[in-house]
VMD Tcl script that draws the C-alpha trace (Angstrom):
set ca {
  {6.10 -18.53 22.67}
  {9.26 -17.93 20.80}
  {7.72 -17.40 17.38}
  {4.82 -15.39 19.00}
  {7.36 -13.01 20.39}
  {9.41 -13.02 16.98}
  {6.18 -12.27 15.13}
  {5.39 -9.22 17.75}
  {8.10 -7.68 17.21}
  {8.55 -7.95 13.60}
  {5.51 -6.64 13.64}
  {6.53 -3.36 15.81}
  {9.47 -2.94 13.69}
  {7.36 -2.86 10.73}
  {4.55 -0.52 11.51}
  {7.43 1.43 13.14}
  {8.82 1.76 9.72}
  {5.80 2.25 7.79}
  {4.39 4.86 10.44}
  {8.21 6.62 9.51}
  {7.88 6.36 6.01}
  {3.89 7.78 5.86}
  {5.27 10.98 8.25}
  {7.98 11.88 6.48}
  {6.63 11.94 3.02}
  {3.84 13.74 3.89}
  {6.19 16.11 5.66}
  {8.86 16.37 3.05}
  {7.66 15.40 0.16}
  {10.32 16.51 -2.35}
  {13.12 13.87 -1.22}
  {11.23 11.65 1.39}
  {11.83 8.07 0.18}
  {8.57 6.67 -1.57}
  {8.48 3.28 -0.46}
  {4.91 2.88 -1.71}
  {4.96 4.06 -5.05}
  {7.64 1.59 -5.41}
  {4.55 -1.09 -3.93}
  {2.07 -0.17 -6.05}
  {4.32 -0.23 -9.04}
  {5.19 -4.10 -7.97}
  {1.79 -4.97 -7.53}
  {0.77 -3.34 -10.88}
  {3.39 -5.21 -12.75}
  {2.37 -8.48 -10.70}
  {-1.26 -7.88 -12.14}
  {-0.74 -7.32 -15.55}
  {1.55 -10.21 -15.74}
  {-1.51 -12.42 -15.15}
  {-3.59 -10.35 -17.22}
  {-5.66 -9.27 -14.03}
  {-7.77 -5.91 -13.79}
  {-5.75 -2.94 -12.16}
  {-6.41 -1.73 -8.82}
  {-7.66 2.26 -8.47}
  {-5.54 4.49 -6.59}
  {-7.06 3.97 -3.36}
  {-6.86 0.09 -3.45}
  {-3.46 0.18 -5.02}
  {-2.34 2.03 -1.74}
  {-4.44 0.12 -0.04}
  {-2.90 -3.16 -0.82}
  {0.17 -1.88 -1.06}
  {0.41 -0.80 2.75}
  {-1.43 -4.11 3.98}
  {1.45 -5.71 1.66}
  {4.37 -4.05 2.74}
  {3.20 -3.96 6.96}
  {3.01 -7.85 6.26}
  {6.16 -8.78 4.35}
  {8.24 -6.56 6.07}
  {6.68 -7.82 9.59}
  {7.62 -11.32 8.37}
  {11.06 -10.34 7.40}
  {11.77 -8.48 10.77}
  {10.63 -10.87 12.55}
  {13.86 -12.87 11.66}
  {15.72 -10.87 14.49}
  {14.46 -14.27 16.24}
  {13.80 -14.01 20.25}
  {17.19 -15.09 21.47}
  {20.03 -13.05 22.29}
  {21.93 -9.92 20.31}
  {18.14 -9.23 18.94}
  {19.06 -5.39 18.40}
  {22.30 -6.64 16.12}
  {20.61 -8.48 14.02}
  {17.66 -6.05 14.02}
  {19.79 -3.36 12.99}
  {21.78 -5.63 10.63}
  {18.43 -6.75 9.14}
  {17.30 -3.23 8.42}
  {20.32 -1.83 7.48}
  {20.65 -4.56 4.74}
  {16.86 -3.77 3.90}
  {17.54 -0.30 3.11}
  {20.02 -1.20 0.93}
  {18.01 -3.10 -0.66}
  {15.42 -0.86 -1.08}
  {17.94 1.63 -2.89}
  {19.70 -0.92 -5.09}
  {17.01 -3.58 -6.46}
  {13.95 -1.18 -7.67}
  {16.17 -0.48 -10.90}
  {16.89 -3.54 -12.07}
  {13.66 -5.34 -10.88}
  {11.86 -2.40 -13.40}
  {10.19 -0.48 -10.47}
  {12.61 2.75 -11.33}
  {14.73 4.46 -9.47}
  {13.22 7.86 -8.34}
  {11.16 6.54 -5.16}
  {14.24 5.68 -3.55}
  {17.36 7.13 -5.22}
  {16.35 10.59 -6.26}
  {18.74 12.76 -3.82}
  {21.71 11.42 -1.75}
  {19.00 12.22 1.27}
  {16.40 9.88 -0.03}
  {19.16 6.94 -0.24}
  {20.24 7.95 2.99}
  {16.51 8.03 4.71}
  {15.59 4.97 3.18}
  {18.82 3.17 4.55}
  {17.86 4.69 7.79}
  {14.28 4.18 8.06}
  {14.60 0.40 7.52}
  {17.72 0.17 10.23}
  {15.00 2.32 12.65}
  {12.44 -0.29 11.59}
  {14.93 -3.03 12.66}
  {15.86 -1.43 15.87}
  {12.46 -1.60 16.80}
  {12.39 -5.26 16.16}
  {15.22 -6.29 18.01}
  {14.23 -3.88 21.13}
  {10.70 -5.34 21.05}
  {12.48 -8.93 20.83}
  {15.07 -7.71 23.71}
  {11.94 -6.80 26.29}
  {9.78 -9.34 25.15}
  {12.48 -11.78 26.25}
  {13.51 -10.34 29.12}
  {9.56 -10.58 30.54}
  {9.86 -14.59 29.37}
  {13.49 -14.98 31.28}
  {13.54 -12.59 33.67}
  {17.34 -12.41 35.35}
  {16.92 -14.17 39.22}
  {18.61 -11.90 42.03}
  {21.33 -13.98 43.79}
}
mol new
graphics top color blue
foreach p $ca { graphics top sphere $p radius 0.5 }
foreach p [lrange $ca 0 end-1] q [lrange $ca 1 end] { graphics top cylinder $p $q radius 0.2 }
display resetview
């Protein structure tokens, strides 16, 4: 039960955060972070390195959402189902979104999707700690319904 309830709520925390992501750029589209161009540009580079046709657009995206719902479910789902879930959900994320500003350089994905304004670096920091959040509060309830507290 313990790594169902881990897997849940990575999983919340991750759709959470890809839900946030889809609104916002759609919504402000000149300094929303752009998590997925930074996917498809990954998966791209992934393909050609084993000489292996390119996607179109739409399967690019495609992929590239089924890709990032799934690794970043996985990696959420590291907030565990013990105690101080929220914590380490929000320690998770935040450490996420820093990630997501600093490694797309220097892993050759550019910089633009998630670094363009101070804003964008800021969203994506936040996004991923809201994604995390999400995590640990799923974890927190789903916990709570496994131990519930006795009344003396």
């Amino acid at each position: 039960m313990r790594l169902f309830a881990s897997l849940a709520a990575g999983f919340a925390g991750a759709i959470a955060l890809t839900a946030l992501h889809e609104t916002v750029r759609r919504l402000r589209p000149y300094d929303a972070p752009r998590m997925d161009v930074l996917g498809e540009r990954g998966l791209r580079k992934l393909l050609a390195l084993e000489d292996l046709p390119q996607p179109d657009e739409q399967t690019a995206y495609s992929a590239t959402m089924l890709g990032d719902v799934l690794s970043n479910g996985l990696y959420y789902s590291l907030v565990g189902s013990g105690r101080h879930t929220l914590g380490r959900g929000v320690a998770l994320g935040a450490l996420a979104g820093v990630g997501g500003v600093l490694l797309p350089g220097p892993l050759g994905l550019g910089t633009a999707p998630s670094n363009r304004t101070p804003q964008t670096q800021a969203m994506t920091v936040a996004w991923y700690t809201i994604g995390g959040l999400v995590a640990g509060a799923v974890a927190q309830v789903l916990r709570k319904r496994r131990y519930p507290r006795r009344r003396a």
